[in-house]
N, C-alpha and C positions, 0 to 999 in steps of 0.2 A: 706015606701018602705020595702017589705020581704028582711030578710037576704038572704046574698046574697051564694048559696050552689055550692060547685066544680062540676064541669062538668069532670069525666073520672079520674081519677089522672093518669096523664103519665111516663111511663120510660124515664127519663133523657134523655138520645142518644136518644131517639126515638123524645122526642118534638124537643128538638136541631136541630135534622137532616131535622125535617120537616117543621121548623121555616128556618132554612137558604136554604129549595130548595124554597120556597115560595117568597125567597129574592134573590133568583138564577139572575133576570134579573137587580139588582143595576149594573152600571159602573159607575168608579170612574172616577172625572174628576181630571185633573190636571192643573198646573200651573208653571210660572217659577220665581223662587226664586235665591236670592246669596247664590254659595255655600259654601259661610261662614256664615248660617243660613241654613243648610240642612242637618245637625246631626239628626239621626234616620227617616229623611224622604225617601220615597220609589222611587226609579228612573223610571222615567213613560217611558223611552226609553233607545236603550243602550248609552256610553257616550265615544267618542275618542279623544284622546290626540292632542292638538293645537302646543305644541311644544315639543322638547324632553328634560329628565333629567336626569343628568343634561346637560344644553345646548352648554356647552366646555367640553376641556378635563381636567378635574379636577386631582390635585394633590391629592392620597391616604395616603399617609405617609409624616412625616418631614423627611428631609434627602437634594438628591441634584438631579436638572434636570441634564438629559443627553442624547446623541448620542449615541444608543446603538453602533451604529456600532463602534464607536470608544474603546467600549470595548472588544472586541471579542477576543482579545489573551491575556486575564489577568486568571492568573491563580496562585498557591499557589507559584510554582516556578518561575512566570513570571509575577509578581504583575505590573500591569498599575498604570502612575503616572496621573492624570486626574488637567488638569490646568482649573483658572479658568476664565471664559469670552468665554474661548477657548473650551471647555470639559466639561463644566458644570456650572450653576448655582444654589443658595443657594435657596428650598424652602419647603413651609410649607404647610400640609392639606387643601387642599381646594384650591390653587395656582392655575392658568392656567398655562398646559405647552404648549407652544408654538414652530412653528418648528421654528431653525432647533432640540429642544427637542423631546424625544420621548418616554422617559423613565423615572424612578425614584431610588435613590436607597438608602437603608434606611441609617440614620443616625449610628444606631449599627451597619450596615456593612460597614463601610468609615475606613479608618487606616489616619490620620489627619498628614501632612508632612509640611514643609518649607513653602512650594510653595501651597498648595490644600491639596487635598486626593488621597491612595493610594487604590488601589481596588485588591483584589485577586479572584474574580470570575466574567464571562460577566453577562451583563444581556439581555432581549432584547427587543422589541418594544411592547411599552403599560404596561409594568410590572410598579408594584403599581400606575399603572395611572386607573381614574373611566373616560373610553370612553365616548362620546359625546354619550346619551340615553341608558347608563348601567341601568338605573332606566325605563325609561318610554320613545316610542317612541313614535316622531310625527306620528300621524296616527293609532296607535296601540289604541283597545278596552282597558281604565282603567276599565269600570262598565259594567256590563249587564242591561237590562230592569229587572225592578222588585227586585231590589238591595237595601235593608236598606243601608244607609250609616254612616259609622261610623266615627270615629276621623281622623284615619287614611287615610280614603276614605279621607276625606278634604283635609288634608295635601298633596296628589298623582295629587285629580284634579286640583288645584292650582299651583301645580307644575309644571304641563303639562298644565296652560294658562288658563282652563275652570274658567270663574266667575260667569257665570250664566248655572242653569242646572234647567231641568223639572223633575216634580215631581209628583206625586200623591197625589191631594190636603187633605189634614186632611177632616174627617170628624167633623161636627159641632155636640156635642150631646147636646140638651137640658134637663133639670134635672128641675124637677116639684115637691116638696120637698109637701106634702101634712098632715094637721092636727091639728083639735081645740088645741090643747095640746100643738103643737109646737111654740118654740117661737127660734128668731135671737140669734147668743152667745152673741152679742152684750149687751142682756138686762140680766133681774137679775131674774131667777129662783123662781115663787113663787109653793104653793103648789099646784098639778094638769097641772104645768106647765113642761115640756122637753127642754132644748136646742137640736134644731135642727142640727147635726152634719151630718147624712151619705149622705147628696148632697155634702156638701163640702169633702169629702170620694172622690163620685164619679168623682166630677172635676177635683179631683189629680191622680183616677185612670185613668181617660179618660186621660190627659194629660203624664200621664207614660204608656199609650198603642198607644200612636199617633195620638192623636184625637185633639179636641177643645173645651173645658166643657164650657157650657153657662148655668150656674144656673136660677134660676129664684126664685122673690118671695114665701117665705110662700104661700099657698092656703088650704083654710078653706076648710071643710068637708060638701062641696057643690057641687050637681051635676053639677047644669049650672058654678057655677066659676071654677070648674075643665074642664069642657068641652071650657067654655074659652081660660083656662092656655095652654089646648092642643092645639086647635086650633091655636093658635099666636105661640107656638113652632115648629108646624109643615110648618108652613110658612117662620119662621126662621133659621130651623137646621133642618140636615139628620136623625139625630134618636132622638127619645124622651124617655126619662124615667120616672115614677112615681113612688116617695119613697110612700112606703105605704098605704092602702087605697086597699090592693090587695087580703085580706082573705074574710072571712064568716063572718065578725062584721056588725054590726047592723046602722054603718055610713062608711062603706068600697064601697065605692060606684064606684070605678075607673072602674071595669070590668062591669058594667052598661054603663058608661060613653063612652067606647070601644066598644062596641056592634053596639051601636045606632051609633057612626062615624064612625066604618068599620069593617074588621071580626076581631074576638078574635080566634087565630088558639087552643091556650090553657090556661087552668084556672087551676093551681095547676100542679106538679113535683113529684115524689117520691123522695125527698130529704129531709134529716131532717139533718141539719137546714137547711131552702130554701123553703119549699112547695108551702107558696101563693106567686107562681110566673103567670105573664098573658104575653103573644105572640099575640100580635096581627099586622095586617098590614090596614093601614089607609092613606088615600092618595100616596097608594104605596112606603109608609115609616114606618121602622119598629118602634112600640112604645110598649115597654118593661115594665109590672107593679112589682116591683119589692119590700118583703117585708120588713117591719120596723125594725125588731131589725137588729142589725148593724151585729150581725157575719154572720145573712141570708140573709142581704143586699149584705155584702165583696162577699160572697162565689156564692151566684146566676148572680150577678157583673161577676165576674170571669167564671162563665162556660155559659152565654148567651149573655153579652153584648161586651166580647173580643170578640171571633167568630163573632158577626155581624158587629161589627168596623173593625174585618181584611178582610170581603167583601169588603170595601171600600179602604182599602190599601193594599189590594193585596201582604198580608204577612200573614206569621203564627206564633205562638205562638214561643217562645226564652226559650232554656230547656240551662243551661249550669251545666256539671258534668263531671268527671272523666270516662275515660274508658281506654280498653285497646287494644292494635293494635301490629299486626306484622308491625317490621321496613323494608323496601323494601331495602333499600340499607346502610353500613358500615358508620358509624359517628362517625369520628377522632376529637378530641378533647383537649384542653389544662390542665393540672393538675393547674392551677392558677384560672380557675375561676368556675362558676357552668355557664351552657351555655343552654341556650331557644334557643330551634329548631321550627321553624316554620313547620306545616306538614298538605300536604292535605290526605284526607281520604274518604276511600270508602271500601263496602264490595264485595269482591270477593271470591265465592264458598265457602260464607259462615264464610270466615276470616274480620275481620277489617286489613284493608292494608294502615298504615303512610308512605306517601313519604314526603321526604325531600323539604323542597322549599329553596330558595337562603339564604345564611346566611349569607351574609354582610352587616355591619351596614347602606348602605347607602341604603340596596335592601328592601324601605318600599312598594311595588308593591307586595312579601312575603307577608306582613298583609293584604293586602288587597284579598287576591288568599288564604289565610289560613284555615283551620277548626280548627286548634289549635294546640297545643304547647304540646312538650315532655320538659324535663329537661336532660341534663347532669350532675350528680354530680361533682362536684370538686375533688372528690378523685377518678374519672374514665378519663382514654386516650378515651374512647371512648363507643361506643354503636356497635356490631357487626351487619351486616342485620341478619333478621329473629326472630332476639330476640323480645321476648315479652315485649313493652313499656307502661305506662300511657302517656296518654292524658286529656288535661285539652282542655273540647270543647270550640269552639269561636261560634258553629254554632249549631242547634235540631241534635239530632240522628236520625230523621224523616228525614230528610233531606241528611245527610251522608248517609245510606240505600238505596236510590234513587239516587244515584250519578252515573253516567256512567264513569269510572274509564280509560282514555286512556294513555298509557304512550309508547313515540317514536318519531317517526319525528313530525315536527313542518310546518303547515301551515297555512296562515291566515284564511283558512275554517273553522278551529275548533272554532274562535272564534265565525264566524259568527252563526255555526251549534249549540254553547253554546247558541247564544242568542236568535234564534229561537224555540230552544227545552222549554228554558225559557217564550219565550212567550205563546207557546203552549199549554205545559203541566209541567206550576207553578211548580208543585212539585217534577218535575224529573230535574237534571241538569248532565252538562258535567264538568269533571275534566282533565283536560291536562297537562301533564308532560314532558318537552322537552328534550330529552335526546339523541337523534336518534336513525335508525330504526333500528339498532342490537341490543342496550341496552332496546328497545322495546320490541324486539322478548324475549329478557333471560325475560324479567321484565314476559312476557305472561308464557314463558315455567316455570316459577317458580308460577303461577298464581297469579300475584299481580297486575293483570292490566286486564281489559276484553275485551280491544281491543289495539292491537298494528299497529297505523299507520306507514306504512313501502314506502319506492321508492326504494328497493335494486337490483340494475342491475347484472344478471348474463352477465360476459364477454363472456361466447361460444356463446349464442344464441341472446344476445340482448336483452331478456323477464325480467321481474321485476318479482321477488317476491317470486313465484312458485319456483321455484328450492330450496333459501334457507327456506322458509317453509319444503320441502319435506325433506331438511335434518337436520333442527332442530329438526322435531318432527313426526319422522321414524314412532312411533307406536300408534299415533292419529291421529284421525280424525278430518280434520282441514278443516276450511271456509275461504277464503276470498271474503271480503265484496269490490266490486268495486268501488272505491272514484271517481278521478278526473285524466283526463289527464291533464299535466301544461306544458306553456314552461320554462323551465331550463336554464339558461344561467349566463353571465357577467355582472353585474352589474355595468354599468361606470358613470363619469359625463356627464351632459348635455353635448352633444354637442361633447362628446367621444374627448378630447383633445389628447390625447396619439396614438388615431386613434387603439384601441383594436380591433379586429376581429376575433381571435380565442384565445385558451390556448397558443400557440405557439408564441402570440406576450406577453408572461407574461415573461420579460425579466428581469434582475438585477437594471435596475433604476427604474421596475413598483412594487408601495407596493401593497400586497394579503392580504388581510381579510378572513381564514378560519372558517372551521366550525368544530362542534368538535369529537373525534374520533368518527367511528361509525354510524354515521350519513349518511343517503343515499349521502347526494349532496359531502359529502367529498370522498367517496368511488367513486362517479363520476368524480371526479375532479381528484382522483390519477388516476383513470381510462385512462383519458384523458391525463394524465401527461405520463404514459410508451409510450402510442400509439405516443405521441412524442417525446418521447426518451430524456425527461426532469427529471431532479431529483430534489424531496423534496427539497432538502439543498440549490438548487440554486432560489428556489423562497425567496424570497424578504418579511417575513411576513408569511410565512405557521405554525408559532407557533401562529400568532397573531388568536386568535377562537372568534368563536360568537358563541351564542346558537338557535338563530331564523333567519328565515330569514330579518325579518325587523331591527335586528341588524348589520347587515353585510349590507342592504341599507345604513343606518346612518350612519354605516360610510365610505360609500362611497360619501354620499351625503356633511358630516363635514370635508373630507379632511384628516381622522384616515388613509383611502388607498385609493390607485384609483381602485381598482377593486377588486369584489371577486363574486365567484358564489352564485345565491343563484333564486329565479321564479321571473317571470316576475309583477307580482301583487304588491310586496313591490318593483320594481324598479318604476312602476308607482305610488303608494301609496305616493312617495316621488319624484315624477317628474325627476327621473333620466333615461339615456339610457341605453337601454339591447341590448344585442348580444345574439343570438340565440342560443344552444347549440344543446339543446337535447328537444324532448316530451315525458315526462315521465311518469309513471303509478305512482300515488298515490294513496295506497288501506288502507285497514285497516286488520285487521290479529287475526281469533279469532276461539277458539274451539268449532265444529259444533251444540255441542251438548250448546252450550250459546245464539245463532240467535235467539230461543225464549224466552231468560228472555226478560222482560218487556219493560226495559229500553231501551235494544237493538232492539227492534222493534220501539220502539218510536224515535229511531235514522237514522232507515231505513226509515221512514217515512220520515221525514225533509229530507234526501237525497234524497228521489225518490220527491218531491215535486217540484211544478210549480217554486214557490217562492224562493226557493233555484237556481235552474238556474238562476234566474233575477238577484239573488246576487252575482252569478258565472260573469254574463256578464257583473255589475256592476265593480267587479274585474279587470277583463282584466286576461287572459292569460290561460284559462280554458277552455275545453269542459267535454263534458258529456255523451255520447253517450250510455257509460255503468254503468252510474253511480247508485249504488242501485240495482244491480246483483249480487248473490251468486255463485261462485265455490266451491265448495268440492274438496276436497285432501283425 
């Protein structure tokens, strides 16, 4: 047989790019596994919570349950004597409080008497208590489709009931280790002889990129028993590789062997170390020749055969390093410790923008929502916004880049619109930050956010939105994007026991679950309160806040209140009855000259789509009539 001579040498990016469109029509299949066996596997759909966590009202501090109302006139000069059975009982982290408790109050602030403890400030309902789905609500999205899942992830879906989850099954790589020379490590090196190492290389690589390494015997420096070896690999596993056997030597006969079973797309790379690499596709499976010394085996490994294994798991390469990001919002802090902030991250007009996610120890739903971690020194109170912080990534900067950066009011769409854009277009995702829709609009006017979903009701005309855009941001030119009309209303229990019907029947025995300042549905709700010539202080619970709407369900649904505002979607999501309120405009809110970055067209997409309504009516409590329409301002 003539030695065997390179056909072309290719630019790298160039064979690569035309190696995986050749392999553009693989779909991975999947399978369902325990998700205590699904660390680092890829979620083949998105994944919702079965129950919420935690599933009582859990005790946050040692200290003592109590009736807040019974403390309400303790003060420095009017210290309350709290008995016990009567006023309080004794407990500890992680305790159920139960009614008639409703509160907690720590152990360093008790003054210890005769009879109990003596208290010199109120406290009030829910204070150091962790409400029934502080963590994780029944019904609420824990994962997206196309989701690595990590430690963390376990620990979230476990917690919220999930024990079996689908996946994106591993790819099988078979590995055809080739060469007179070669011998198993098992035997004893004579002269002319090799121990055979970089299949078992590749086995550990494929198994630290997510795959499934099926080695295979030595094969001698034979055309037919290499034609063989392939042959049975390709019937057994998705991709095949051959160590060596891949240059212009005078028994390298692999790219021979390829030819005759199907095409060889390329023969040789401009890479040194790497050259005799071969691309070929063979019973519409990629089989990789890849060559013999071990540092051009590691390195051509690494730039052809990960990219074809994350065709099949529908992920990309993991870069993790330091950078640097403006902080969106002021991080108060203790001088006792050094403190890990969790932060999501995205670029806006060109800054890297860290928002803060939840920072309590029980909030591991943060780790899982994170892109990575700032630090607080120990010898700092705090981090002011804007300052410039390191960041230690959890997630590619490729990734961060492509982030669609939303931060404001809170609806169950964004999750849906996260997981659609995910399945779409892989590479682009949504980040949402629940703050409401004024702490939206500052987050936008200060650009740290590229879209600020808003429902802010102007009280003269009854319109959303438009008014305080036109007075936040007098000397720009501003777009909103039309979302969703929703119905607004009261969340009660099955079966409305209290017989609620308007704001007006939220009387002093009924508890209110708010929402927090700022917030459109709060700013509706006071709204709703003057027109009834009701005040703040006589609701029953108006300090008690939620941040989402499906928080304010839970606990409507756990017995936390019997009622509080919040749309009609999470009272269904959790089979409770609504009362009608209001139909409101929910848009999103962004500067005109942004509609055409990328990302935000790929977001106008998923909204003006077929598929998105179905999920709308899937919902309950939406229409759409304009939804995926631009105003200018």
């Amino acid at each position: 047989m003539k030695r065997n001579l390179y056909l072309d040498i290719q630019n790298k990016e160039e064979a690569l790019s035309g190696f995986l469109k050749a392999m553009s029509d693989i779909h991975p299949d999947t399978e369902q596994i325990s998700v205590i066996k699904s660390l680092g596997r890829t979620t083949a759909e998105a994944v919702f919570a079965r129950y919420s966590s935690p599933s009582y009202n859990s005790c946050a501090m040692d200290g003592i349950g109590v009736i807040s109302s019974h403390t309400r006139e303790a003060s420095e000069n009017h210290p309350v004597e709290l008995t016990y059975g009567t006023d309080y009982v004794d407990v500890d982290t992680g305790d159920m409080i139960l009614p008639p408790y409703d509160s907690v109050i720590m152990a360093e602030d008790l003054i210890e008497t005769e009879n109990g403890y003596k208290i010199i400030a109120p406290t009030h309902p829910f204070a150091h208590v962790r409400s029934v789905g502080e963590d994780v609500v029944a019904k609420e999205m824990v994962l997206p489709s196309h989701h690595t899942i990590r430690a963390i992830d376990i620990s979230v879906l476990l917690a919220s009931g999930i024990r079996e989850i689908q996946v994106i099954r591993k790819p099988v790589v078979g590995i055809i280790p080739t060469g007179d020379e070669m011998i198993e490590y098992t035997g004893e090196p004579e002269d002319g002889k090799i121990i055979e190492t970089n299949s078992w290389m590749f086995e550990n690589l494929v198994t630290e990129n997510g795959g499934i390494g099926h080695r295979y015997p030595i094969v001698r420096d034979d055309p037919e028993k290499i034609r063989e070896a392939v042959l049975k690999a390709l019937d057994e596993c998705d991709i095949v590789l051959i160590n060596a056997g891949s240059s212009a030597g005078r028994d390298d006969y692999t790219v021979y062997v390829l030819r005759e079973l199907g095409e060889v797309l390329t023969h040789g790379v401009a890479v040194k170390p790497g050259k005799p690499v071969i691309l070929s596709r063979i019973k519409d499976k990629p089989v990789i020749g890849l060559p013999g010394y071990p540092v051009s085996s590691y390195l051509t490994f690494t730039e052809f055969v990960i990219p074809v294994m994350n065709l099949y798991l529908q992920k990309n390469d993991r870069h993790y390093r330091m950078v640097q990001a403006k902080l969106s919002k002021t991080l108060m802090s203790s001088l006792k410790y050094e403190e890990y902030v969790r932060v999501k991250l995205g670029k806006v007009d060109g800054q890297l923008i860290a928002s803060p996610l939840e920072r309590g120890a029980g909030a591991s739903m943060s780790l899982v929502r994170a892109d990575g971690f700032l630090v607080i020194p120990q010898n700092r109170e705090g981090i002011m916004a804007h300052e410039r912080v390191n960041v230690k990534l959890l997630r590619d900067m490729e990734s961060v880049e492509k982030t669609l950066v939303l931060i404001g009011s809170h609806d169950l769409i964004l999750d849906v619109i996260n997981d659609m854009m995910k399945r779409e277009h892989k590479d682009v995702r949504l980040s949402s930050t629940h703050v409401g829709s004024l702490s939206g609009l500052i987050a936008l006017k200060k650009k740290e956010a590229h879209l600020a979903p808003s429902h802010l009701l102007n009280e003269a005309d009854g319109s959303y939105n438009e008014a305080i855009v036109r007075e936040m941001f007098p000397d720009e030119k501003m777009a909103i994007i039309k979302g969703v009309r929703r119905r607004q209303g009261l969340i009660v229990k099955k079966g409305n026991p209290l017989k609620i019907r308007s704001v007006s029947d939220i009387g002093p025995d009924v508890r209110y679950v708010n929402r927090q300042r700022g917030a459109g549905t709060r700013v509706l709700f006071d709204y709703l309160l003057k027109q009834s010539g009701i005040l703040p202080e006589d609701i029953e619970g108006y300090e008690h806040e939620e941040t989402t709407h499906m928080s304010v369900a839970v606990a409507v649904q756990k017995g936390n209140a019997d009622t509080g505002m919040g749309i009609y979607s999470s009272a269904r999501a959790l089979d409770l009855d609504f009362v009608d309120i209001a139909f409101e405009e929910y848009d999103f809110v962004t500067y005109a000259s942004w509609i055409e970055l990328p990302f935000v067209q790929e977001f106008l997409k998923v909204l003006k789509s077929d598929a998105f309504k179905e999920k709308l009516e899937a919902l309950g409590g939406y229409s759409w009539e304009e939804t995926g329409n631009i105003f200018y301002l």
